[in-house]
C-alpha positions as CSV (number, residue, x, y, z in Angstrom):
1,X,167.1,112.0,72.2
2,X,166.3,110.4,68.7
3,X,163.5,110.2,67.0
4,X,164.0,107.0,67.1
5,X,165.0,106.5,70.3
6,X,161.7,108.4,71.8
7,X,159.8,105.7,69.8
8,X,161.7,102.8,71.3
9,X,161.1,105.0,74.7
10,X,157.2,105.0,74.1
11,X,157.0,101.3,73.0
12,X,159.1,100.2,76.4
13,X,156.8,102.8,78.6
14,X,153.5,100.9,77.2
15,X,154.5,97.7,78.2
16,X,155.9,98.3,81.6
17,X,152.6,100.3,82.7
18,X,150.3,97.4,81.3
19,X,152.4,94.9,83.3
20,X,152.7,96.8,86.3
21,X,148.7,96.6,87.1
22,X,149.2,92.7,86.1
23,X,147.8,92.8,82.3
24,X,150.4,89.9,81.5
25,X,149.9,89.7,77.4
26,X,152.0,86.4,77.3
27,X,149.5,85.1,79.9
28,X,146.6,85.8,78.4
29,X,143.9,82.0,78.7
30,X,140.7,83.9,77.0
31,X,140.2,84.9,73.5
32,X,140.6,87.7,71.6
33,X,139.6,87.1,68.3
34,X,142.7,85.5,67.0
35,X,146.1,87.8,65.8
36,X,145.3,91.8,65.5
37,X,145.0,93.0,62.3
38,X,143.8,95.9,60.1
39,X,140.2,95.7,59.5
40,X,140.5,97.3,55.8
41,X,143.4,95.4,54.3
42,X,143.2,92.2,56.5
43,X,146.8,92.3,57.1
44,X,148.2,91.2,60.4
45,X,150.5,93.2,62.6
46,X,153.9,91.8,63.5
47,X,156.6,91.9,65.6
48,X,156.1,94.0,68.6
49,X,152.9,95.0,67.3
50,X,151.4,92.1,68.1
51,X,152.0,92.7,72.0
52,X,151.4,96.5,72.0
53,X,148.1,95.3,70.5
54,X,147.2,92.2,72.3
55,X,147.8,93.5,75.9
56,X,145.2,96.3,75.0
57,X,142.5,93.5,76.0
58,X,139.6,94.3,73.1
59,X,137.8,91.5,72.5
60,X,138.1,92.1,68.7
61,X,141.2,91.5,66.4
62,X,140.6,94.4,63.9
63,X,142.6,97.8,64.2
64,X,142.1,100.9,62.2
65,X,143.9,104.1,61.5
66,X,141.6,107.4,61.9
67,X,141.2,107.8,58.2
68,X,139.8,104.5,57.6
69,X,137.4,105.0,60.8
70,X,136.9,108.2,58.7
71,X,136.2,106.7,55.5
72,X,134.2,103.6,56.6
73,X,131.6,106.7,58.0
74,X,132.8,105.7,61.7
75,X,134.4,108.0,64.8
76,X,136.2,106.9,67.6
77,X,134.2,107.1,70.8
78,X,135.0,109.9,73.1
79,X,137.6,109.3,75.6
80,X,138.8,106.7,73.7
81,X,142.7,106.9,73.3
82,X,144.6,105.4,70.4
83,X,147.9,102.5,70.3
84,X,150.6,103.1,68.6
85,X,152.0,100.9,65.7
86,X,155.6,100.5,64.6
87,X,157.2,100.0,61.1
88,X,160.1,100.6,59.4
89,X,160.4,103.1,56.5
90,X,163.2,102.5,53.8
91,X,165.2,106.0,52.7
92,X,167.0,106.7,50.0
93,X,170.2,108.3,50.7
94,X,173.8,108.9,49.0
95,X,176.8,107.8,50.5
96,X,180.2,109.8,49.3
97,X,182.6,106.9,48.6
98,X,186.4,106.9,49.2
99,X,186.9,107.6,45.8
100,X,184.8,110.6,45.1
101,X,181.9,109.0,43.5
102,X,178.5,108.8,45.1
103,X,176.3,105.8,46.1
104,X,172.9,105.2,46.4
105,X,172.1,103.1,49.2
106,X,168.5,102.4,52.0
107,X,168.7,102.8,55.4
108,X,166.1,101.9,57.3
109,X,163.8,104.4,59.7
110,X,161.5,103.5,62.8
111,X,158.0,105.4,62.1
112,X,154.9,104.8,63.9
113,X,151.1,105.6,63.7
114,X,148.0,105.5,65.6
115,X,145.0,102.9,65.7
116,X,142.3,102.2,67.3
117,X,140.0,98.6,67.9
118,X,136.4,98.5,66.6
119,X,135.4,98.3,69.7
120,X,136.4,101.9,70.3
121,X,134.6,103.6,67.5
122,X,130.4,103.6,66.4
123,X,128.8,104.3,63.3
124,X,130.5,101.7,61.3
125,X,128.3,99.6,59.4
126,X,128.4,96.0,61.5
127,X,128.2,94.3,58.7
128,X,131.9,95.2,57.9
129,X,133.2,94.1,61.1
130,X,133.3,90.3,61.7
131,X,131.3,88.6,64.2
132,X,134.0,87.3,66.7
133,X,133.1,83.6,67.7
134,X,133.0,83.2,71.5
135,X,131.6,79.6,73.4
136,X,129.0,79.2,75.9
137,X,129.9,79.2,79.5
138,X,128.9,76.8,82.3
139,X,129.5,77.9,85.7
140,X,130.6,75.5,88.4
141,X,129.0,75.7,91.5
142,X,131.9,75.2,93.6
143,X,133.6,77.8,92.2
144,X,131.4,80.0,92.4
145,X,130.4,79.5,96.0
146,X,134.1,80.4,96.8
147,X,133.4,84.0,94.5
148,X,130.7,84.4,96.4
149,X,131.0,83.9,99.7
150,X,134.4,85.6,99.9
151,X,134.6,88.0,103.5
152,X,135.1,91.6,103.0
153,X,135.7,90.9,99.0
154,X,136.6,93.3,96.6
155,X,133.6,94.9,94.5
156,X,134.1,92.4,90.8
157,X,133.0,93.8,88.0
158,X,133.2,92.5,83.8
159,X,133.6,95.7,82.0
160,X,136.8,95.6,80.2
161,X,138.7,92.8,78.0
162,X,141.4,92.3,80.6
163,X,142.0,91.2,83.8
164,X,143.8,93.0,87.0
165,X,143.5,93.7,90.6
166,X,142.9,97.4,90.9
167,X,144.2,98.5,94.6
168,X,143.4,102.0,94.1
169,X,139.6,101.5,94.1
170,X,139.8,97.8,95.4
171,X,138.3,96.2,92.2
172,X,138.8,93.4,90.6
173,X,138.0,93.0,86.7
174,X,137.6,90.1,84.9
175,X,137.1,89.7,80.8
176,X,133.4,88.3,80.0
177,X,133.1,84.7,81.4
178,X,132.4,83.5,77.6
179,X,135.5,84.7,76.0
180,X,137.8,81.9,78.5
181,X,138.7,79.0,76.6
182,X,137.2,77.0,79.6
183,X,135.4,76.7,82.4
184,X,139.0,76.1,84.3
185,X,140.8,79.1,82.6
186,X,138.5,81.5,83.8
187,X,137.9,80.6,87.2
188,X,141.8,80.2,87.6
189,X,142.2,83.5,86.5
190,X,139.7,84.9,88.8
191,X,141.3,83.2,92.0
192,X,144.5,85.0,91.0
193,X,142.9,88.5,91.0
194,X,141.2,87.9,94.1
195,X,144.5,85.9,95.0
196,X,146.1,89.3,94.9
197,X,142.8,91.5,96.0
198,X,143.6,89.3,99.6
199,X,147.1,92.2,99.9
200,X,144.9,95.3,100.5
201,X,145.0,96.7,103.4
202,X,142.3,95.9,104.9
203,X,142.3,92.2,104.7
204,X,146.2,90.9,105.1
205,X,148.0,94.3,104.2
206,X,151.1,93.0,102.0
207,X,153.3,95.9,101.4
208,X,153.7,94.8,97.6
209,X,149.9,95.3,96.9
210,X,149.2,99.1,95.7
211,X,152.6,99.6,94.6
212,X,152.5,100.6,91.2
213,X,156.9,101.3,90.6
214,X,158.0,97.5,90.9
215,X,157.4,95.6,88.2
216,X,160.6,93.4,87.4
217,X,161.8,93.4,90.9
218,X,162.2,91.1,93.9
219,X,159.0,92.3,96.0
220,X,156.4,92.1,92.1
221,X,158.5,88.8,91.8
222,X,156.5,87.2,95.3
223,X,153.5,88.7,94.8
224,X,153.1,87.3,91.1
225,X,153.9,83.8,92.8
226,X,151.6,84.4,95.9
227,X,148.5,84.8,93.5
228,X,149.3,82.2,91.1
229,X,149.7,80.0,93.7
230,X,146.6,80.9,95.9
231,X,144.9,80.4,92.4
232,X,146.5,76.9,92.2
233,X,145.6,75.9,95.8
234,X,141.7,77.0,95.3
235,X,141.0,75.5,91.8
236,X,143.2,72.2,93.0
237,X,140.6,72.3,96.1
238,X,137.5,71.8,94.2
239,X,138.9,69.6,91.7
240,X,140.1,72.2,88.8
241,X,143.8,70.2,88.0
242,X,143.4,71.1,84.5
243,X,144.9,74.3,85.3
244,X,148.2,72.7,87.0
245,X,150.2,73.3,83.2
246,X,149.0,77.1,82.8
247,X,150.1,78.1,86.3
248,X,153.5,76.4,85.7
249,X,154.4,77.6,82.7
250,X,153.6,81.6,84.2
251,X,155.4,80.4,86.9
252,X,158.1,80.2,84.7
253,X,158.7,83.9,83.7
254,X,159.6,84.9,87.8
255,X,162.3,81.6,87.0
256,X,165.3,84.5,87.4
257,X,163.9,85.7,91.0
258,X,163.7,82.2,92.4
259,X,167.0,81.1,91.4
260,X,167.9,84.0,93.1
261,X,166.5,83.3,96.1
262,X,166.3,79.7,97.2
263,X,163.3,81.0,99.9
264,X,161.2,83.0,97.8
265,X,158.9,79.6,96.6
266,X,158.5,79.0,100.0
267,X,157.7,82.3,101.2
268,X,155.2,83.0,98.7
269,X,152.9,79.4,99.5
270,X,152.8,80.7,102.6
271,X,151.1,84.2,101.8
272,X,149.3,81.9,98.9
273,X,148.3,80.1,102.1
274,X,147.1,82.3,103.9
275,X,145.5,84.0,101.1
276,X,143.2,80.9,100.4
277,X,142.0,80.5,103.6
278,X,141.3,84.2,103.8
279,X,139.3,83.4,100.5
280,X,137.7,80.4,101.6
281,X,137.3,82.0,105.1
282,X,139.1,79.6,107.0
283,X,140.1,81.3,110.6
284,X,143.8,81.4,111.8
285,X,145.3,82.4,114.6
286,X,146.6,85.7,113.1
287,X,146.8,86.9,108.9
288,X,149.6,89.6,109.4
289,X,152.7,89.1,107.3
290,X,154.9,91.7,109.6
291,X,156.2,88.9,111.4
292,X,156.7,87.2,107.8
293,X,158.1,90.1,106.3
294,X,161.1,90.5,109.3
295,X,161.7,86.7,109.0
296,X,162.5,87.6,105.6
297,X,164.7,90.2,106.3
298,X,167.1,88.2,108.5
């Protein structure tokens, strides 16, 4: 393999394993700061930069390379673990024309480096880093009566910029409540985490939950629907419509997997059903989806 081709490798690897624990970057309704750039020479990053950098979830824009964490008087914070970003270097090189004679032409070469967000490094001065702007938050009761009073819930924590449904330790994070861009934004994306916390095993045990290998396919398909949609149901319940266009357009990118399957919409309401009303603590008759899944089947 390439040099070039192990970069392309390492770029693809990053973005399936941030998608396969549900950090969506194109679905993404709280702020980060505005577009990543490098906190020394203010210059934004581009292209596929912009994702690899976005999905990390920091709540700050700025990026630097070690030296310039170096330089400023700063270190990165211990455990901390870098992003790569890619460019393209221009060679020189001589092409050997039909003739004899020799040409000098540039070809172009896939490089890549290492930075790191403000947020993982201390010791630089704050005064260099800009103050990222974030609003003031107003909880609504309703919804936060549904948070709380959730049976057997997952343990919810606000530690990191990003937002996922952790099976492996049954936790849910969320980003801080006052980087949303609403009220409705962030309690929309907090029904869809707990939306998809409802698939553990010990509350409805849907195989797809805790599978970590299937992003992209039929079964990561439903259960992206089934917690949208048990996100939609639950905000539309206490009043939160404003979300309606958000849901549809993520909706949107499992578009290939429902025209595929003319069922699959209404197979996942149902789990989004049943999902609410596990949420909301309604009682049916029976929350299993083995019956569900062999329907499905045949």
């Amino acid at each position: 393999m390439s040099g070039q081709d192990k970069i392309y490798q390492m770029v693809t690897e990053r973005m399936v394993a941030e998608l396969t624990v549900g950090n969506v970057p194109w679905h993404k309704p709280w702020a980060g700061g505005g577009m990543p750039c490098n906190l020394v020479t203010k210059r934004e990053y581009r292209g596929i930069n912009v994702f690899m950098l976005s999905m990390m979830g920091y709540t700050s824009p700025y990026f630097l390379s070690f030296k310039q964490i170096q330089a400023l008087g700063g270190k990165v914070k211990k455990g901390e673990h870098g992003t790569p970003v890619v460019f393209w270097k221009w060679l020189d090189v001589t092409d050997k024309q039909k003739d004899g004679t020799n040409k000098a032409k540039k070809i172009p070469f896939l490089r890549y480096y290492t930075v790191f967000n403000v947020d993982q490094t201390e010791n630089i001065d704050a005064k260099k880093i800009p103050t990222v702007e974030t609003r003031e938050f107003h909880p609504i009761e309703d919804a936060e009566k549904i948070i709380a009073n959730m049976p057997n819930a997952p343990k919810i924590g606000h530690n990191e910029p990003r937002a996922c449904y952790r099976p492996s330790t049954d936790e849910v994070n969320m980003p801080k409540k006052e980087l949303f861009e609403g009220e409705a934004e962030y309690y929309s994306t907090m029904f869809h985490e707990l939306g998809h916390s409802t698939g553990h095993s010990s509350r409805l045990n849907r195989a797809e939950v805790g599978l970590s290998s299937f992003f992209g396919n039929h079964s990561y398909s439903k259960e992206e629907l089934t917690a949208e949609m048990t996100a939609v149901f639950l905000c539309n319940g206490i009043g939160l419509n404003a979300t309606w266009d958000n849901s549809v357009a993520y909706l949107q990118n499992w578009l290939k997997s429902l025209q595929n399957d003319p069922k699959m919409l209404l197979q996942a309401a149902g789990r989004a059903q049943k999902a609410a009303d596990y949420i909301l603590n309604v009682k049916q008759e029976s929350y299993s989806t083995k019956e569900e899944d062999k329907e499905e089947k045949e």
